[in-house]
C-alpha positions as CSV (number, residue, x, y, z in Angstrom):
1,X,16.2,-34.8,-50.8
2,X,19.2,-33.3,-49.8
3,X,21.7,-31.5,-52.3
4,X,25.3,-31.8,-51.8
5,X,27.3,-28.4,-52.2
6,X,27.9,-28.1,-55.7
7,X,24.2,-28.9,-56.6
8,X,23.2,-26.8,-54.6
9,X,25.2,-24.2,-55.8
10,X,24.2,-25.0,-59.3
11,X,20.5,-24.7,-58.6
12,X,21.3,-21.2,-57.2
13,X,23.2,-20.4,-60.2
14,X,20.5,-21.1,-62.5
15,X,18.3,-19.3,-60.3
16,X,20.2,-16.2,-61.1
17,X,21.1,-16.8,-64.6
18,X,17.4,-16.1,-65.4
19,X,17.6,-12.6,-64.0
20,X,20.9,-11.7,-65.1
21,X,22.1,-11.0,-68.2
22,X,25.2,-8.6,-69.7
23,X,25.1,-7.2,-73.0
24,X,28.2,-5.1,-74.2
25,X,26.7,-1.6,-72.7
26,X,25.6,-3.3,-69.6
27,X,27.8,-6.1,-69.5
28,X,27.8,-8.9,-66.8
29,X,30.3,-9.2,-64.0
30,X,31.0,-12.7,-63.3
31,X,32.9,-14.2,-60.2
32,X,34.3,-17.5,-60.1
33,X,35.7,-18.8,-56.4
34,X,38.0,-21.7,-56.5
35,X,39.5,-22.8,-53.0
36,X,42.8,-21.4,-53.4
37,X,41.9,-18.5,-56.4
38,X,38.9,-15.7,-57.3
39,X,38.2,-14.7,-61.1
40,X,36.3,-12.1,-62.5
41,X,34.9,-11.5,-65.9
42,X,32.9,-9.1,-67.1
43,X,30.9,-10.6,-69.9
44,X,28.6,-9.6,-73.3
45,X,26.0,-12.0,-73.4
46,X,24.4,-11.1,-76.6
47,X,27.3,-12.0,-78.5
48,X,29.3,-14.4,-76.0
49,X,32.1,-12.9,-75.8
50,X,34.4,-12.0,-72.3
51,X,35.3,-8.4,-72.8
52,X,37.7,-8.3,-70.2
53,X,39.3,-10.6,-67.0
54,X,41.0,-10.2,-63.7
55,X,42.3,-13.6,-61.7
56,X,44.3,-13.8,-58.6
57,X,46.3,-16.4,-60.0
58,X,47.1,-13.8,-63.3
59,X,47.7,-10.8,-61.1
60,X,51.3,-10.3,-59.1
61,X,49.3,-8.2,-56.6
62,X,47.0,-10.8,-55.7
63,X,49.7,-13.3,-54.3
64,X,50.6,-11.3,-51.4
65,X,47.9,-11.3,-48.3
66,X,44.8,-13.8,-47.7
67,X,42.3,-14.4,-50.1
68,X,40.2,-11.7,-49.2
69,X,42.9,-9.3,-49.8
70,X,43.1,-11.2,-53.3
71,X,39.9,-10.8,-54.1
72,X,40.0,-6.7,-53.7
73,X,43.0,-6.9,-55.7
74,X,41.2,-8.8,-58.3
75,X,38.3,-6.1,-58.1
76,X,40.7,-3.1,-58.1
77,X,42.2,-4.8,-61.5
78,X,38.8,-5.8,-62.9
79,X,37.7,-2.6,-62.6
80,X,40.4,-0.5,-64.2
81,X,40.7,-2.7,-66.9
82,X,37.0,-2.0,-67.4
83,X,37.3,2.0,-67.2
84,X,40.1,1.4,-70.0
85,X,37.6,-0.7,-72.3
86,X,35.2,2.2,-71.4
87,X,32.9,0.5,-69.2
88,X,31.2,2.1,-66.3
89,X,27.9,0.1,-65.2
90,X,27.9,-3.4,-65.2
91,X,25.7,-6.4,-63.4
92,X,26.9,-8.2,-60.7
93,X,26.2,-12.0,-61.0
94,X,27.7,-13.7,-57.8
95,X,27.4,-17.0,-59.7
96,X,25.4,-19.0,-57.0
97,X,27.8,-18.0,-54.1
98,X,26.7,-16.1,-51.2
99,X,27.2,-12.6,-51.3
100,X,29.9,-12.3,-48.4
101,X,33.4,-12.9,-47.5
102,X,35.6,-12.9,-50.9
103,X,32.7,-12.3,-53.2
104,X,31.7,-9.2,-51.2
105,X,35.2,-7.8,-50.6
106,X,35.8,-8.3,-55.1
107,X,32.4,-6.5,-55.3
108,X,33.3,-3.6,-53.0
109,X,36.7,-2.8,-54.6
110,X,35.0,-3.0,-57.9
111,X,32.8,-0.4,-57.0
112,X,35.9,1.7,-55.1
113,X,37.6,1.3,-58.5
114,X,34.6,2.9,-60.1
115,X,32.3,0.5,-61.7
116,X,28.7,1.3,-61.1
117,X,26.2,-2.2,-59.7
């Protein structure tokens, strides 16, 4: 059988989601990837709670450029906002996209910005 994109991406997903989980030491970096946006959230899972969120379409500095730019803008921001809550480490979930392109670029200027994955 074969899956259209979005189940696809789902199965994937759920695939991770058993590996990967945040608590609010080691909390969980989630990216969401819409066509024209990229969001990032870094996530306790043990209580359920987002401790704290970067978005392209939030951020002023994420308008200018293409999306890839927006994206390391979005990780820049995701990542200071983190070393102000006083988090350092954190787990990456890529949320059933494929590591490369915008995910990869948020993921590198997270880590430039000094989170640890």
């Amino acid at each position: 059988m074969a899956l259209n994109k979005v189940l696809r991406r789902a199965k994937i997903k759920r695939r991770i989601r058993k590996k990967v989980f945040g608590t609010s030491v080691l909390p969980r970096l989630s990216v969401f990837r819409s066509n024209k946006q990229i969001y990032a959230q870094l996530i306790d899972d043990l209580s359920g709670k987002t401790i704290v969120s970067a978005g392209s379409l939030k951020e002023k500095a994420a308008q200018d450029g293409n999306k890839i730019n927006q994206a390391s803008v979005v990780g820049k921001m995701i990542a200071e906002k983190a070393q102000k809550a006083g988090i350092t480490s954190v787990v990456f979930d890529r949320n059933g996209y494929l590591y490369h392109g915008r995910v990869k670029s948020l993921a590198d200027a997270a880590r430039e910005g000094g989170l640890k994955f």
